[in-house]
N, C-alpha and C positions, 0 to 999 in steps of 0.2 A: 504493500500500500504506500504508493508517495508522499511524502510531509509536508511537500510544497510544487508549488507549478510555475513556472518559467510564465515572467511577466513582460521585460525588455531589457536591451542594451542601454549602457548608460557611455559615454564618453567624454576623460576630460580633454579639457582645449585650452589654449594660452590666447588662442586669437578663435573666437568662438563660430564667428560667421565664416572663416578660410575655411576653415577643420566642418566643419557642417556644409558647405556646399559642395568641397569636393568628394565627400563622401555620398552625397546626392547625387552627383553626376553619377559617379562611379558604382553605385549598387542600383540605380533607377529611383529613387526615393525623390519626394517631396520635401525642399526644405523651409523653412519659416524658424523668426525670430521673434516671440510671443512678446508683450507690452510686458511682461513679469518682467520679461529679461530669461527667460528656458531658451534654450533651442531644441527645437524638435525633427526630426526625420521622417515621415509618416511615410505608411504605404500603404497598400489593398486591405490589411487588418490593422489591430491596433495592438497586433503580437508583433507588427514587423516596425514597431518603435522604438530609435533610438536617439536617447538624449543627450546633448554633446552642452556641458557644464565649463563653466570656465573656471578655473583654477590657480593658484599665485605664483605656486611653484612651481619651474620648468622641467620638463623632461630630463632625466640626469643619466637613466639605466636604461639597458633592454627591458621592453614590453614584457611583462611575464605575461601578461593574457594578448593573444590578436587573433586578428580575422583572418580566413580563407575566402578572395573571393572570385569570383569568376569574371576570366573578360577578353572581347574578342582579340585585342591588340593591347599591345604595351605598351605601344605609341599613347595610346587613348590615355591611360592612367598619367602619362608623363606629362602629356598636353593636359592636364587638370594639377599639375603641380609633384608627382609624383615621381620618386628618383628608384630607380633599381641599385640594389646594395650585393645580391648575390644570383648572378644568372643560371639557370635551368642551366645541368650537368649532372653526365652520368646517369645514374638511376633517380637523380631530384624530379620531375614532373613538374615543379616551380619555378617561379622566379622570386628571388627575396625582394622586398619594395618596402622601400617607408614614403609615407603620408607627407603633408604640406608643414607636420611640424616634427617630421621624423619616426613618428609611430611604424614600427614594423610591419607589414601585414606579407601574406602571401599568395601570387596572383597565377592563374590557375587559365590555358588557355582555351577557349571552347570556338569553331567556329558559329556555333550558334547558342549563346549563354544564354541560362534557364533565365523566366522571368526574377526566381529570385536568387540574385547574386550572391550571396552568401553562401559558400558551401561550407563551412564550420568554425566552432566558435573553439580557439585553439589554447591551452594553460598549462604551463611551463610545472614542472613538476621535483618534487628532490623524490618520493616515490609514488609513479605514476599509478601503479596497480591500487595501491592504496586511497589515492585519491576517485580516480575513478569507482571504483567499490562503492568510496563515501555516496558520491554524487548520483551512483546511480539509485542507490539508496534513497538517499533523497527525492528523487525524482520519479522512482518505482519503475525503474528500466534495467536491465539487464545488460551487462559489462562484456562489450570485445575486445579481446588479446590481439591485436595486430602483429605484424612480422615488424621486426627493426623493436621492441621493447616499448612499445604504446599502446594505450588503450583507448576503446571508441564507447562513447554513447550514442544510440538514434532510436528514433521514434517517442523523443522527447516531449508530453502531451505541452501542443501551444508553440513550441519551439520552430520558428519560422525558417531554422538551420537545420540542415541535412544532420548534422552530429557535432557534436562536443567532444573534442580528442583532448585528450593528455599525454603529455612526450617528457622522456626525462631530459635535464638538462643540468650539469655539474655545480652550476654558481646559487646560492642561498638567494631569495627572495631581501628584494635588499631597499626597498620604497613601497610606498602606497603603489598600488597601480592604478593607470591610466583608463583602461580595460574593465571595466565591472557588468554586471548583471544584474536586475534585480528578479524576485521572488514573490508570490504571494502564497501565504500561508492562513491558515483558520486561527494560528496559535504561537508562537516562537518556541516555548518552552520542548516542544518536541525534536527540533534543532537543536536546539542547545540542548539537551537529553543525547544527541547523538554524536556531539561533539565540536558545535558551531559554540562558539563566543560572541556574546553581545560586546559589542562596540560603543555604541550609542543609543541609548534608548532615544525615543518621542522625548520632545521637548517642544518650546515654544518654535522654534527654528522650521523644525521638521516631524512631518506626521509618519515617520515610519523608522526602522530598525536596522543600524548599520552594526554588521556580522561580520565576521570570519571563520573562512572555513580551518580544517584540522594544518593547513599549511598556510595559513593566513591571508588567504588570497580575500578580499573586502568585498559583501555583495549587500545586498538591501532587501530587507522582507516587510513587508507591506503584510498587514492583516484585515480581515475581510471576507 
């Protein structure tokens, strides 16, 4: 039984309107800057929302969490601001890419990319089986072993991404990330019964629950 359900992407930004439009060209989204001051990404549902937050402090480390996304030309991602860091080689299928403020993502080429560009939500891991386990737990999906020492989740209920992989990667988690998620749950206490940490309750600020998971990665559980 899952604890909670997969609500949307959240994104910080240092320059809030760059980081949010090119991320609209590039998955197909809808972008708008609301009178609050949010920035939003809409798409065909309101699962395929993500919110790109601006932030004080600048990017300093590798991305522990990034995207996988798909796209016909690389040309396309560059002409929208976007630089390749590590080119498709060997048995890679990728190209490594960072964003207009450096955010790593990975771009995947199709001659005709699915409507939704996203093909998975990616978290860097010290142990991936463990993590994954957590999450699927969480989510009430069942965990695949991939070859190369990763693991997949899919069929994620809500989850407008193909899967949520976990990769190992040798360096400690070493910032906030950039990259988060949120959640909604009926309760918290049943996350944190399974090993998630409250961060920040509700306050005047904010009406929901900032978490960490068992490797500290920070998401948000909204209850409801």
């Amino acid at each position: 039984m899952a604890i909670a359900r997969y609500k949307d992407l959240c994104l910080d930004a240092g320059d809030q309107a760059r980081l949010g439009k090119f991320w609209a060209r590039a998955l197909g989204l809808a972008w708008q800057l609301r009178d609050s001051g949010e920035g939003l990404l809409t798409g065909p549902t309101k699962r395929h929302a993500i919110w790109v937050a601006v932030v004080p402090e600048p990017k300093a480390v590798k991305n522990r969490v990034h995207l996988d996304a798909y796209t016909r030309d690389l040309a396309d991602l560059e002409a929208l601001g976007a630089t390749v860091l590590e080119p498709r080689s060997g048995k890679r299928t990728w190209t490594v890419m960072a964003d207009p403020e450096g955010g790593e993502f990975c771009a995947f080429l199709r001659a005709d990319p699915p409507d939704d560009r996203l093909h998975a939500l990616v978290v860097d891991c010290a142990d991936p089986e463990a993590q994954a386990r957590w999450w699927g737990r969480v989510y009430g999906v069942d965990t695949a072993a991939m070859n190369g020492g990763w693991f997949s989740l899919e069929g994620i209920a809500d989850m407008p991404i193909r899967s949520m992989d976990f990769v190992p990667v040798p360096e400690p988690k070493a910032a906030k990330n950039r990259v988060h998620w949120d959640v909604t749950v009926s309760a918290v206490a049943p996350l944190a019964s399974a090993g998630a940490v409250v961060l920040r309750e509700p306050d005047d600020e904010i009406d929901w629950y900032v978490m960490a998971d068992p490797e500290g990665n920070e998401f948000c559980a909204f209850t409801g």
